[in-house]
N, C-alpha and C positions, 0 to 999 in steps of 0.2 A: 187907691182902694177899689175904685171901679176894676181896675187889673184884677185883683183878687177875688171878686164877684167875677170874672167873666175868664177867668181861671178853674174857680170852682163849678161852677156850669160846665164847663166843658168836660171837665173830669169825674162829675155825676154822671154826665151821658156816656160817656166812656163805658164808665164800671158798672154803670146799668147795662149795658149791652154787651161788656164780656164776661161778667165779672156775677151778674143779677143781681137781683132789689137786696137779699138778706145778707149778701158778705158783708165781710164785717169791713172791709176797707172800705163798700159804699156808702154803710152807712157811716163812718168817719168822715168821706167825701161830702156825704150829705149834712152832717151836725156842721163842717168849716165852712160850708158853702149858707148854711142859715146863719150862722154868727156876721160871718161879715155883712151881708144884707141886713141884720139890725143896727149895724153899727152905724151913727147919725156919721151922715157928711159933713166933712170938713167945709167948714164957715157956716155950717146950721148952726141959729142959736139955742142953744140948752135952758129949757126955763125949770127948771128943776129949783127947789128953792132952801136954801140953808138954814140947819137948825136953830142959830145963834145968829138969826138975825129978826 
């Protein structure tokens, strides 16, 4: 997962500098590259709690 965070960085700076802030591929670059930065790390524990308990 870190790969894919530091994937999408790179390809946000990318398409920001060839590409600018408002195309539409940077901002797809930029929506994947927020998704995986909230995505919890693996062996974080989720304390999220179930309705039916």
């Amino acid at each position: 997962m870190a790969g894919a965070v530091e994937a999408f960085a790179d390809l946000v700076a990318d398409s920001l500098r060839v590409l600018g802030p408002d195309h539409p591929d940077t901002l797809t670059a930029r929506n994947n590259l927020a998704f995986w930065r909230s995505r919890p790390r693996r062996g974080r524990l989720r304390t999220t709690r179930r309705e039916d308990e």
